[in-house]
Backbone as CSV, one residue per row, in Angstrom:
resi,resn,N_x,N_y,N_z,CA_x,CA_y,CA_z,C_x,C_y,C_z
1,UNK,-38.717,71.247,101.757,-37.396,71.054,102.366,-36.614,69.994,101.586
2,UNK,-35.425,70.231,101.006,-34.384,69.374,100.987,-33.559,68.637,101.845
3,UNK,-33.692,67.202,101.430,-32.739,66.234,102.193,-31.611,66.153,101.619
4,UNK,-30.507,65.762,102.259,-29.236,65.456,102.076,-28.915,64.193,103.023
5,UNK,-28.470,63.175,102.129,-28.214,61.516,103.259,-26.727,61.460,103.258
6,UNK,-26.247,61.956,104.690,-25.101,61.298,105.064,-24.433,59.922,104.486
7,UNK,-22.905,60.001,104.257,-22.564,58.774,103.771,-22.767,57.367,105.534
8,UNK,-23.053,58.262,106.308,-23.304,57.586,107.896,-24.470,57.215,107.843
9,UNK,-25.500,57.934,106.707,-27.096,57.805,107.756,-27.215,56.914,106.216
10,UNK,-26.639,56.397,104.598,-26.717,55.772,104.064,-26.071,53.901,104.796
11,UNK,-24.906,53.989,105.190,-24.661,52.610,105.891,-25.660,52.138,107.188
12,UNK,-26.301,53.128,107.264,-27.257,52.809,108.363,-28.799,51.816,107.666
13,UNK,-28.815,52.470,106.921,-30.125,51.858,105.709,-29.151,50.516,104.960
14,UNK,-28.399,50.549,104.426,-27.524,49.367,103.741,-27.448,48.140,104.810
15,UNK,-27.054,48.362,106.698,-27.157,47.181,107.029,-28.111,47.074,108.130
16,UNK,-29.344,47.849,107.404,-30.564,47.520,108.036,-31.676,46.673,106.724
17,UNK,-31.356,47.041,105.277,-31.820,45.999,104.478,-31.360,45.242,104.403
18,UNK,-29.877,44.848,104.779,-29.099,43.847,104.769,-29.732,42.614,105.797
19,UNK,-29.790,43.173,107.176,-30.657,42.441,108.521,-31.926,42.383,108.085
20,UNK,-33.030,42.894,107.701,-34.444,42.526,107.614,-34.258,41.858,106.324
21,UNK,-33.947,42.814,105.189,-34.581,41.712,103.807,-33.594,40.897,103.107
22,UNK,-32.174,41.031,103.648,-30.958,40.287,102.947,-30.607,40.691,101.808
23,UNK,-31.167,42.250,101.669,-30.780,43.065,100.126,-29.452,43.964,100.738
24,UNK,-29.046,43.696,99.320,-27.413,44.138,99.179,-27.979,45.622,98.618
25,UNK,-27.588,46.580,99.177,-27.721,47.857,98.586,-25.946,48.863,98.466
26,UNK,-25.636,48.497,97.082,-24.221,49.239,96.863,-24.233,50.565,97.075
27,UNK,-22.897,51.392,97.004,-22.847,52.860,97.167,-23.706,53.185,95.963
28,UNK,-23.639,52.817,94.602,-24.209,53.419,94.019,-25.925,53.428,94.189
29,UNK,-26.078,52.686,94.987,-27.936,52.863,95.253,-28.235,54.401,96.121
30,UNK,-27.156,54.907,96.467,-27.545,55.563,97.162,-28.407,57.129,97.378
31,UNK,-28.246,57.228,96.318,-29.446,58.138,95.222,-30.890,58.007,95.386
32,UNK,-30.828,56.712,95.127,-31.938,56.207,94.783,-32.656,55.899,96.555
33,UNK,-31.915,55.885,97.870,-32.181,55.677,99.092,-32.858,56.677,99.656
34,UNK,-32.140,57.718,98.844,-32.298,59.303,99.132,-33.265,60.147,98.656
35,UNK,-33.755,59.482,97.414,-34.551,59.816,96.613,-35.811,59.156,97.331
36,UNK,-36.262,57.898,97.459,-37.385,57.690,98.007,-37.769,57.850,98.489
37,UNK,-37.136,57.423,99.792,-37.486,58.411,101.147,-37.373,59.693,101.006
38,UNK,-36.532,60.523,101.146,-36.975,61.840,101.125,-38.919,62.200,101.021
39,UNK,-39.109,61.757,99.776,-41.364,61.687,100.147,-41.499,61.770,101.428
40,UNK,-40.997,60.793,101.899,-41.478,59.746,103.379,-41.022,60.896,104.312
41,UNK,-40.028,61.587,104.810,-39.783,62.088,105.451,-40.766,63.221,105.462
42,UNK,-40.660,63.684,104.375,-41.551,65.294,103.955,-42.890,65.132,104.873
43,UNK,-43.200,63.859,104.565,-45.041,63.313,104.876,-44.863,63.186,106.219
44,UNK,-44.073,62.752,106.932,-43.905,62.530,108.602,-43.333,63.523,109.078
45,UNK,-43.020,64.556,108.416,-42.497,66.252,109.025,-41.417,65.306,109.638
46,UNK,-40.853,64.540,109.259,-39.000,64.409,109.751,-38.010,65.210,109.182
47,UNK,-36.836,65.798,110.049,-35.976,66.555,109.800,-34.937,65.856,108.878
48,UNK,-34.599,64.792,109.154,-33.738,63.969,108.925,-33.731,62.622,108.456
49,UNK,-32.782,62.065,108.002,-32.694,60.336,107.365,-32.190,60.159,108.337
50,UNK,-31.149,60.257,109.387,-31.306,59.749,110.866,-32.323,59.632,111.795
51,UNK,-32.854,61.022,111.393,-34.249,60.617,112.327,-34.857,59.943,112.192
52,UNK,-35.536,59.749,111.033,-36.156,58.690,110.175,-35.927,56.842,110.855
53,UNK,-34.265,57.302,110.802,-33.812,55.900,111.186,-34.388,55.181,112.508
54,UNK,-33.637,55.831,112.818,-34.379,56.133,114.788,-35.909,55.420,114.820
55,UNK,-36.837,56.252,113.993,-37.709,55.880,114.328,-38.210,54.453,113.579
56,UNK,-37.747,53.917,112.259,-38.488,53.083,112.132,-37.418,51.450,112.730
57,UNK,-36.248,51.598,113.513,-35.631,50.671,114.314,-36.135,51.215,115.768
58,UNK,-36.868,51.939,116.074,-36.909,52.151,117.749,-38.224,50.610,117.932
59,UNK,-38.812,50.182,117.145,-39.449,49.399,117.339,-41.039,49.901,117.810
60,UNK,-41.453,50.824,118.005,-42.850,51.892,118.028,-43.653,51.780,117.004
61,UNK,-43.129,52.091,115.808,-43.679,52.095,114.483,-43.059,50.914,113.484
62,UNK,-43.490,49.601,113.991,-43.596,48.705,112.597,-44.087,48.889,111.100
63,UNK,-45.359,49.782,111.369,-45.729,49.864,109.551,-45.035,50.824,109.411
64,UNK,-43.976,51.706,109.553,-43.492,52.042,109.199,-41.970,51.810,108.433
65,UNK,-41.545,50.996,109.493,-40.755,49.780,109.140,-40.633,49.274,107.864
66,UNK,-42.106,48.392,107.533,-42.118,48.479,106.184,-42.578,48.655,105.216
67,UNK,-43.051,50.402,105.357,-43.787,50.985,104.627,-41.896,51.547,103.745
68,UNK,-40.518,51.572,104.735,-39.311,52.260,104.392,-39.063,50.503,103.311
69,UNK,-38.580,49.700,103.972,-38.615,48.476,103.446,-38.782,48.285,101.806
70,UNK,-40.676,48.762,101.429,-41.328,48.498,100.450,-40.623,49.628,99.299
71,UNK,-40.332,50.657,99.941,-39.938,51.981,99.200,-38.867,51.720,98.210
72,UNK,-37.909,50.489,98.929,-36.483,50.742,99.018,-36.485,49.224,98.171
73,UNK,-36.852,48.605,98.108,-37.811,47.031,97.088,-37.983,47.540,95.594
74,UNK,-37.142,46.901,94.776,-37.665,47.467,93.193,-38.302,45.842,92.889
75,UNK,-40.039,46.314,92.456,-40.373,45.565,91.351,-40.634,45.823,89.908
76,UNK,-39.855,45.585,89.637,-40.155,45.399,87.845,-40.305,43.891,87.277
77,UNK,-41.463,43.827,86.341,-41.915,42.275,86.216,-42.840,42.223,85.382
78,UNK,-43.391,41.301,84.352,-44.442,41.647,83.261,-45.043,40.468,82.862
79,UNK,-45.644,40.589,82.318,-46.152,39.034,81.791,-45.247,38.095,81.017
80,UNK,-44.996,36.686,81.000,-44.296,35.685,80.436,-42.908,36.410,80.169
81,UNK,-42.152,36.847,80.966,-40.840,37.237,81.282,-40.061,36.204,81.151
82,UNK,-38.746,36.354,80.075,-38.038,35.771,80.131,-38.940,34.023,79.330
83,UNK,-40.093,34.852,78.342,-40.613,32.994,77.800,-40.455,31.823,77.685
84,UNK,-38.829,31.103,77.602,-38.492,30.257,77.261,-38.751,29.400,78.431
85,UNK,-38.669,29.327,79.761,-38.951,29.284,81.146,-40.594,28.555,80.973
86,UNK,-41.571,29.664,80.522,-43.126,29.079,80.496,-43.110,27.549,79.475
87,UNK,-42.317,28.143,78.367,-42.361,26.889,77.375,-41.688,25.612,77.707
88,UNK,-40.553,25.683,78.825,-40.006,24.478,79.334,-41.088,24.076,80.557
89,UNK,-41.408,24.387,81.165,-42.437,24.139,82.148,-43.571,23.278,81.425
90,UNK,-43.903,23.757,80.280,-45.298,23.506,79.215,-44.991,22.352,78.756
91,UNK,-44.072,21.673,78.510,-43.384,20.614,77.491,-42.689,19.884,77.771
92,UNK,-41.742,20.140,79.176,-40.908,19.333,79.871,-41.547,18.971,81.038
93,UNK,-41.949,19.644,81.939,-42.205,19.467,83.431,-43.703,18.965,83.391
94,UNK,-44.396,19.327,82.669,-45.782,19.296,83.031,-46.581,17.781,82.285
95,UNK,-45.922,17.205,81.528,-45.830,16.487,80.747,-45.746,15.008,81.755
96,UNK,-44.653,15.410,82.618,-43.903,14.562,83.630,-44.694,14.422,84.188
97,UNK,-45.779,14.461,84.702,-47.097,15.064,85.874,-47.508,13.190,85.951
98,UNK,-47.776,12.845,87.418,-48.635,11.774,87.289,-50.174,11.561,87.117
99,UNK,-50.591,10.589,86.573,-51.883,10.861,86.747,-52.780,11.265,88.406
100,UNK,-53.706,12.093,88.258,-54.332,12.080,89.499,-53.482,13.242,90.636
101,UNK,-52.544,13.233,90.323,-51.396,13.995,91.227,-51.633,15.526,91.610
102,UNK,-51.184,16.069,92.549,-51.914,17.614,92.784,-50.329,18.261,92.372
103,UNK,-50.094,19.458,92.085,-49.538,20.195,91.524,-49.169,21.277,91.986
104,UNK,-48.559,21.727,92.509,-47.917,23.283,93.453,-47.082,24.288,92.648
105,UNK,-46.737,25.688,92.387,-45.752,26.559,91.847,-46.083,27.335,92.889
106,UNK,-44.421,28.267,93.142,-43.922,28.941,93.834,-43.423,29.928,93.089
107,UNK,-44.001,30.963,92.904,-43.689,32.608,92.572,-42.769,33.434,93.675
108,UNK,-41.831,32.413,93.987,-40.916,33.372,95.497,-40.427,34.751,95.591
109,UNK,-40.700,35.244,93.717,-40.718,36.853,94.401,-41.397,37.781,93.341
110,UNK,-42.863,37.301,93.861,-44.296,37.382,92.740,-44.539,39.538,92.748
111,UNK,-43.910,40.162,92.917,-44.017,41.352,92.749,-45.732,41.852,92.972
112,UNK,-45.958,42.592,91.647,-47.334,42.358,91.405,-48.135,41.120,90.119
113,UNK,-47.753,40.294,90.367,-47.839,39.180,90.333,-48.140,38.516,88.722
114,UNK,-47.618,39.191,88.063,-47.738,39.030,86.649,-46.889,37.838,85.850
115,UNK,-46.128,37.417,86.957,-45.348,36.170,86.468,-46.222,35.075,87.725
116,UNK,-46.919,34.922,88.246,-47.529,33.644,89.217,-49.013,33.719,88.452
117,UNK,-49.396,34.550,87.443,-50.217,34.515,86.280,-50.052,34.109,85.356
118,UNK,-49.329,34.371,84.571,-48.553,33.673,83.671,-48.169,32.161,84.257
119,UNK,-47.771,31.804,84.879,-47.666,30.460,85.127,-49.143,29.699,85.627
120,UNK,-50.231,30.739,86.017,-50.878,29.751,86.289,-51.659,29.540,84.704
121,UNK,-51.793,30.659,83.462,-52.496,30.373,82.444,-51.470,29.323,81.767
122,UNK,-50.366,28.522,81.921,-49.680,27.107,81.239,-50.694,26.156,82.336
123,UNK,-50.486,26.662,83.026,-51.273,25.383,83.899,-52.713,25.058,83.651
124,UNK,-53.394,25.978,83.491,-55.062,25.773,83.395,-55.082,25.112,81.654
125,UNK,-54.224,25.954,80.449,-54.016,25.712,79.650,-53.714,24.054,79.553
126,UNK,-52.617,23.790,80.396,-52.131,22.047,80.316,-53.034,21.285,80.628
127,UNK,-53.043,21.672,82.242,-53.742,20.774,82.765,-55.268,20.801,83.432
128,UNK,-55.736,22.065,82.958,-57.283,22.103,83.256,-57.642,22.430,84.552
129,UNK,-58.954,22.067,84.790,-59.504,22.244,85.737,-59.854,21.063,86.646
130,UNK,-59.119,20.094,86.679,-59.780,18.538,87.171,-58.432,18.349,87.522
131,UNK,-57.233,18.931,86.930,-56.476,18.754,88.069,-56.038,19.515,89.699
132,UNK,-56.024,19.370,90.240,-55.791,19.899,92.023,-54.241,20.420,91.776
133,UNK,-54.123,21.612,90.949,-52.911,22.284,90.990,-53.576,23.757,91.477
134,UNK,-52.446,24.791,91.638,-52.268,25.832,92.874,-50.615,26.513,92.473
135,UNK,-50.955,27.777,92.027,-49.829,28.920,92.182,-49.765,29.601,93.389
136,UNK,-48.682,29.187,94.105,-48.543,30.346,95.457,-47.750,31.669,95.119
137,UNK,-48.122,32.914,95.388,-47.150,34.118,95.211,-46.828,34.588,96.406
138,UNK,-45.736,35.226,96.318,-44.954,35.723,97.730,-43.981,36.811,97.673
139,UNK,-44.110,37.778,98.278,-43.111,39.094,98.336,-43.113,39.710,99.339
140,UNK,-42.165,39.979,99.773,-41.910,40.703,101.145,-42.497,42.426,101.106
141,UNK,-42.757,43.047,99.737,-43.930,44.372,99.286,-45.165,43.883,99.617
142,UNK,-45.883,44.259,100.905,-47.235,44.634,101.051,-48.490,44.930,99.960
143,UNK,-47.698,46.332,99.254,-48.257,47.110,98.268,-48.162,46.568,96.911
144,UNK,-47.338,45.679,96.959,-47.324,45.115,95.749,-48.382,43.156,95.504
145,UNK,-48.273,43.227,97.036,-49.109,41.831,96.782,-50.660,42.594,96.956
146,UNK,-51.350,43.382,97.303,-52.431,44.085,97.167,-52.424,44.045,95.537
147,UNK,-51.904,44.823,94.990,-51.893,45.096,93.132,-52.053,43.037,92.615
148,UNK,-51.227,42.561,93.556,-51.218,40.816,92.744,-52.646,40.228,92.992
149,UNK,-53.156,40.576,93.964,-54.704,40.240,94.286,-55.522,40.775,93.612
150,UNK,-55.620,41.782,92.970,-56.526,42.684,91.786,-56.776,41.563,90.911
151,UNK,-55.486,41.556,89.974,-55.381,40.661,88.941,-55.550,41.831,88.012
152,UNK,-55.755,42.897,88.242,-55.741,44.368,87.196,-54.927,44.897,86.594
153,UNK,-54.735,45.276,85.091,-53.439,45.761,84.528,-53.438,46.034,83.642
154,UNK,-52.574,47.534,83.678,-52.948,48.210,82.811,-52.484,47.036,80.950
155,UNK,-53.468,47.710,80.037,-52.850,46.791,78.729,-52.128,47.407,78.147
156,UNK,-51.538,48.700,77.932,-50.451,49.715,77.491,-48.936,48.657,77.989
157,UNK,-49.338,48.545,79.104,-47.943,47.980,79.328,-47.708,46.445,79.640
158,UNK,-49.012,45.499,79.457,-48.859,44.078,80.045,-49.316,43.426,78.968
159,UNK,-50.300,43.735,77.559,-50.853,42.657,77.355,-50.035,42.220,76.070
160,UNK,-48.922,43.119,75.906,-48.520,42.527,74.942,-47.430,41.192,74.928
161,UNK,-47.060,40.790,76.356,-46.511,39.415,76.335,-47.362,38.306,76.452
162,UNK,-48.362,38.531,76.799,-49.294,37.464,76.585,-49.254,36.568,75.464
163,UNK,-49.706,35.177,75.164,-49.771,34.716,73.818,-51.093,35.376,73.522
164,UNK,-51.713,35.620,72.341,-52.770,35.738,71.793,-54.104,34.610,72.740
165,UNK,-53.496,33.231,72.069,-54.599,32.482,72.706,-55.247,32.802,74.173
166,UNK,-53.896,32.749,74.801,-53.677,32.772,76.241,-54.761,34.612,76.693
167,UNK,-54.049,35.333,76.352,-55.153,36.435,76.040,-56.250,36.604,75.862
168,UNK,-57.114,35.893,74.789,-58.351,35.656,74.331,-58.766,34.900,75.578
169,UNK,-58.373,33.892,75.762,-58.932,32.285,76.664,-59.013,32.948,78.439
170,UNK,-57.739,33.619,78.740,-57.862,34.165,80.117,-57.444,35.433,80.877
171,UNK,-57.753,36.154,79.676,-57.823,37.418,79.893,-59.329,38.580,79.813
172,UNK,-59.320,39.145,80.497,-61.026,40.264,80.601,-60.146,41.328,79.788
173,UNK,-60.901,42.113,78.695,-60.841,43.633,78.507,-62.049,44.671,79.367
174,UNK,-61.063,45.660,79.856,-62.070,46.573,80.692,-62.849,47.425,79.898
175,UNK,-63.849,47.352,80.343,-64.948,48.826,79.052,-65.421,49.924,80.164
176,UNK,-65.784,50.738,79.431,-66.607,51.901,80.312,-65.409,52.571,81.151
177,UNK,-65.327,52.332,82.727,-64.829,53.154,83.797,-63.298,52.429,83.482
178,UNK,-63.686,50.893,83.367,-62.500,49.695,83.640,-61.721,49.777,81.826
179,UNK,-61.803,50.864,81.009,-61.163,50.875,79.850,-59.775,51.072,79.962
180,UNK,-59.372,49.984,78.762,-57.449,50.634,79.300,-56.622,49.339,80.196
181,UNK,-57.701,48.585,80.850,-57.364,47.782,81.789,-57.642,46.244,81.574
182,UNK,-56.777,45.558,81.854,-57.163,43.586,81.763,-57.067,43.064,82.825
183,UNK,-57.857,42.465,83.018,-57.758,41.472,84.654,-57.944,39.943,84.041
184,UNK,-57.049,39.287,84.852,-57.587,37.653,84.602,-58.625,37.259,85.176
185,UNK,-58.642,36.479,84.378,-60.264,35.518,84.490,-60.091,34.897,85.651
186,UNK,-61.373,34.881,86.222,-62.020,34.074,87.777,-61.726,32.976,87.946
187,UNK,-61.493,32.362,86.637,-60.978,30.535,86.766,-59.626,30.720,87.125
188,UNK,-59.019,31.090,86.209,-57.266,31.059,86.973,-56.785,31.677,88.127
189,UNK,-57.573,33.274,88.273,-57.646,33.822,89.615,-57.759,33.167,90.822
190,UNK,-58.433,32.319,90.768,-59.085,31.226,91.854,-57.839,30.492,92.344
191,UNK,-57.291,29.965,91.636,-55.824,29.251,91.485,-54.931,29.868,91.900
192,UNK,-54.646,31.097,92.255,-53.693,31.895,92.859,-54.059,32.342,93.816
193,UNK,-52.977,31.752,94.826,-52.590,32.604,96.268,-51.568,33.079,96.410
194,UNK,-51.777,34.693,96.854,-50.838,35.898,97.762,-50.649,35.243,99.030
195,UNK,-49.652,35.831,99.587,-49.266,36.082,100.722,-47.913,37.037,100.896
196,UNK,-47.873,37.754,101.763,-46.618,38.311,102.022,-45.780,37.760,102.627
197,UNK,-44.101,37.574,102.159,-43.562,36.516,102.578,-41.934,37.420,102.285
198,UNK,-41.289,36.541,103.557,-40.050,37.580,103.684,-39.094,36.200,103.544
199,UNK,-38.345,36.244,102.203,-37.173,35.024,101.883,-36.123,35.131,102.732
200,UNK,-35.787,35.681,103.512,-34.912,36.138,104.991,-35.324,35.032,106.024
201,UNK,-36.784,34.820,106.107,-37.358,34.309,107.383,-37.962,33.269,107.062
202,UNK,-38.532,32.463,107.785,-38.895,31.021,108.062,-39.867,31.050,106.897
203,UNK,-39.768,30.277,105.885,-40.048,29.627,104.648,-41.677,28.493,104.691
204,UNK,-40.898,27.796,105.922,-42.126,26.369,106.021,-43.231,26.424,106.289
205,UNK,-43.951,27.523,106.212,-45.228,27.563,106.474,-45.987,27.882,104.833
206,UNK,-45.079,27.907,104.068,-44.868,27.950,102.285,-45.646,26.481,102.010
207,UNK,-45.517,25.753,102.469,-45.514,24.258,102.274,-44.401,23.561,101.201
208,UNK,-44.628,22.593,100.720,-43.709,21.892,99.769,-44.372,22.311,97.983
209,UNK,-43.344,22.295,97.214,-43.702,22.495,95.612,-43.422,21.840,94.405
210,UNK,-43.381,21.597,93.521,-42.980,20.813,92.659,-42.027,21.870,92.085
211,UNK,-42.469,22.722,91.586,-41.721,24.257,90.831,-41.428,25.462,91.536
212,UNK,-39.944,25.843,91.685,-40.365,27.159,92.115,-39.494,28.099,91.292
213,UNK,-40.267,29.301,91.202,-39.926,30.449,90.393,-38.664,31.063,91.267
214,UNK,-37.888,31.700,91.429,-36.955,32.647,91.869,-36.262,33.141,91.270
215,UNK,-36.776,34.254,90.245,-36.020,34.702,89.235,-35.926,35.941,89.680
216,UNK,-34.772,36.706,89.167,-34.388,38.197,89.295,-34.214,39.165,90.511
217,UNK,-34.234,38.152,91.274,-34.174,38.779,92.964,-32.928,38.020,93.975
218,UNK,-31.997,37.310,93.392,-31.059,36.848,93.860,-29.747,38.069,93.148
219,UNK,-30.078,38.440,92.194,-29.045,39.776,92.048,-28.905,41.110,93.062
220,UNK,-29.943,41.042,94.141,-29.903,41.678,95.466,-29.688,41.112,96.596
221,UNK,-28.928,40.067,96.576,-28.863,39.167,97.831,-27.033,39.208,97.547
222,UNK,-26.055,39.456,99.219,-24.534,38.658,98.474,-25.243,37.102,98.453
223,UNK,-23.777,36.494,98.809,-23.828,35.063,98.545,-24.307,34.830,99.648
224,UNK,-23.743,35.038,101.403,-24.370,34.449,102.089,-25.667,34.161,102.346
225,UNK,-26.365,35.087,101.549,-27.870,35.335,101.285,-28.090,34.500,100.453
226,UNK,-27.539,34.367,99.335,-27.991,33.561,98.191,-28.029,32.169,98.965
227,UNK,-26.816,31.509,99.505,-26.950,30.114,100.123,-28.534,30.126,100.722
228,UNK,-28.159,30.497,102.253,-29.214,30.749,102.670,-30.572,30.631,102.231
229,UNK,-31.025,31.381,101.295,-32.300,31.518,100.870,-32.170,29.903,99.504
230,UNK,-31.603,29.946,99.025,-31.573,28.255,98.104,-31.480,27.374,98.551
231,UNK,-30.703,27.210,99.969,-30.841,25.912,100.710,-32.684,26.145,101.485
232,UNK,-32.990,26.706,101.778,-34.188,26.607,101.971,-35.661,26.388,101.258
233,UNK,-35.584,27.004,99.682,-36.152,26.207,98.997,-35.909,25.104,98.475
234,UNK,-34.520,24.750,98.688,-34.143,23.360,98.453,-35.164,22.240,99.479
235,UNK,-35.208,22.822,100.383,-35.843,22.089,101.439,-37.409,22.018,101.185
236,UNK,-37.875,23.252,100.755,-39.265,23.638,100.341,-39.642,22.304,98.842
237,UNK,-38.683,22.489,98.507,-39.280,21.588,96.704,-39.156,19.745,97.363
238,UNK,-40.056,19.280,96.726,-40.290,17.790,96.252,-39.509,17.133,95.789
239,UNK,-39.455,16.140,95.972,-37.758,15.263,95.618,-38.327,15.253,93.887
240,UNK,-37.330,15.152,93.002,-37.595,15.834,91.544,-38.088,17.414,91.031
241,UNK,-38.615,18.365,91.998,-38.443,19.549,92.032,-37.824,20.488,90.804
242,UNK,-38.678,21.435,90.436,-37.699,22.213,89.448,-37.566,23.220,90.030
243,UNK,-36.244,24.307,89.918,-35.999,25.589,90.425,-35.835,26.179,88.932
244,UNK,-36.410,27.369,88.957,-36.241,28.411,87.520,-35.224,29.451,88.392
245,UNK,-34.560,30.017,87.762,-33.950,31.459,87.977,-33.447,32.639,86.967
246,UNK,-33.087,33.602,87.312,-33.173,34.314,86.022,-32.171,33.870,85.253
247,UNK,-32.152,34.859,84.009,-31.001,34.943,83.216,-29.911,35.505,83.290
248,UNK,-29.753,36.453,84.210,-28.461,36.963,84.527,-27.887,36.841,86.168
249,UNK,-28.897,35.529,86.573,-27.865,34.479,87.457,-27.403,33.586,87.598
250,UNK,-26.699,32.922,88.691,-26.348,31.510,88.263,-26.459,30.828,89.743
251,UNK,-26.370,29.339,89.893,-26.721,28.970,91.452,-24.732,28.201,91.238
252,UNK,-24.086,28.423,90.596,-22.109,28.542,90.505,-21.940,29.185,92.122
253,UNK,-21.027,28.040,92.382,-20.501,28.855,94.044,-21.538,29.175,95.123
254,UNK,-23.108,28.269,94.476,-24.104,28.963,95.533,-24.770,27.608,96.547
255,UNK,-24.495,26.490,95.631,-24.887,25.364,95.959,-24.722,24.189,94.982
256,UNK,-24.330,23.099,95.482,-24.372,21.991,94.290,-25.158,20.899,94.960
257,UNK,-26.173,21.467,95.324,-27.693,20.273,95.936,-28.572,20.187,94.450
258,UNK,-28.253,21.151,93.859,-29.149,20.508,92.335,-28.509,20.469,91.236
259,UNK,-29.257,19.641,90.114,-28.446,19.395,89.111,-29.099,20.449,87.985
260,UNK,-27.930,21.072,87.298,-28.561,21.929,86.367,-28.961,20.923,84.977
261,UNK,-30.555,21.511,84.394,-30.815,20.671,83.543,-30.461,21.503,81.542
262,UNK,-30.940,22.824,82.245,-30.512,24.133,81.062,-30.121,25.271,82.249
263,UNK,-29.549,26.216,81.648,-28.505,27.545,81.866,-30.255,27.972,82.814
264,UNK,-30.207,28.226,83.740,-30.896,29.122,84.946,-32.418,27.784,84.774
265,UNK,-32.260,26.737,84.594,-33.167,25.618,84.699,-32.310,24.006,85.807
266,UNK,-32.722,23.955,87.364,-32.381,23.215,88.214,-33.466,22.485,88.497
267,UNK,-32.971,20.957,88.520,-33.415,20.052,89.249,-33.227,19.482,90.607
268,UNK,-34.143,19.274,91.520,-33.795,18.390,92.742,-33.601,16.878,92.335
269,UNK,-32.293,16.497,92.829,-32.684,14.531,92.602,-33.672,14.165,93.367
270,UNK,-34.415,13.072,92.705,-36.122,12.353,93.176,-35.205,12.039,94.497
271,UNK,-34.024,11.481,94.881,-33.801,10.628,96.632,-33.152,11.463,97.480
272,UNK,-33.429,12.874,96.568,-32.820,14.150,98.066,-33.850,14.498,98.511
């Protein structure tokens, strides 16, 4: 059976990701709304993207909720994305470290988690194993923080951002069944925690961080979202705090609680 999504039963999905995940979904997504779901419907013998609707707001079926949610969530993400980011962290921030001091990063929208890896191999790299540092990852995809807990991936498409060293030092090659495939090593693995986490909703149970990642996922938020969700890791980071963000955003018109130090590189002042 073919679906067809009303331009009615599309604004229905636009300010229902809008209310749960604070994603901006334009007319032109709407293909792509239609396209996913549609599967979903086929598999639940639903007639309809209204029906559909119905059921995953009647409040009956939560995993369904956000099983539509996860569908409608693009992660794309790879190892040492966007590099220059790992190398300021490596040389500027980490450098700064006190002696003895414990150490926190925030992956606030760790996909399948190939960038809260990458940050934790600068860290084990810097600062070893004797220091009490900790990568937290977080995404409001279920299915995608399952894949971040593996630590599995394919090498066709991941191992080539790796550094070499970094590769050799904390990376596994798979043989036999596991060929084709790299998982990180048990030492840095150890160092990373999942959780599923919705940047919409109450933050503080995140704890406090020195660093946090939030790259490439504020281009789906408007502004009131954008405030919103930055004043709250504002609140989340440590007085001196770094915020990363991508390259094709800016925190212009979103907040002036931090000081920019480079183009998508923010600081908290140490007495905020």
């Amino acid at each position: 059976m073919d679906y067809a999504i009303t331009d009615a039963e599309f604004s229905r999905f636009q300010a229902l990701m809008q209310r749960v995940a604070g994603i901006h979904l334009p007319p032109s997504k709407k293909p792509l709304v239609s396209g996913r779901l549609s599967k979903r419907l086929r598999e639940r013998a639903i007639d309809s993207f209204g029906d559909y609707y119905r059921l995953i707001v009647g409040g009956g079926d939560p995993a369904e909720l956000q099983t539509a949610i996860e569908l409608l969530t693009t992660n794309e993400t790879y190892f040492f994305r966007e590099p220059g980011h790992f190398d300021f962290l490596a040389r500027e921030v980490l450098p700064d470290l006190r002696p003895g001091a414990g150490f926190r990063v925030w992956s606030a929208a760790s996909s399948t988690g190939e960038e809260a890896y990458s940050i934790a191999m600068v860290l084990m790299d810097k600062l070893g194993e004797s220091v009490p540092w900790e990568v937290f990852g977080s995404d409001i995809n279920s299915r995608v923080i399952d894949i971040a807990r593996s630590a599995t991936y394919a090498t066709t498409r991941n191992e080539e951002g790796i550094p070499p060293d970094y590769r050799r030092r904390f990376c596994l090659r798979g043989a036999g069944a596991m060929a084709g495939k790299l998982r990180v090593d048990a030492a840095v693995r150890e160092r990373v925690r999942f959780a599923q986490l919705n940047l919409n909703g109450d933050l503080k149970s995140a704890g406090e961080f020195d660093v946090i990642f939030l790259r490439n996922v504020m281009i789906y938020f408007d502004m009131d979202m954008k405030r919103r969700v930055v004043a709250a890791l504002h609140r989340q980071l440590r007085p001196g705090g770094w915020m990363f963000i991508g390259h094709s955003e800016s925190l212009n018109g979103v907040t002036d609680s931090f000081r920019q130090v480079r183009p998508t590189i923010y600081r908290k002042e140490r007495g905020a």
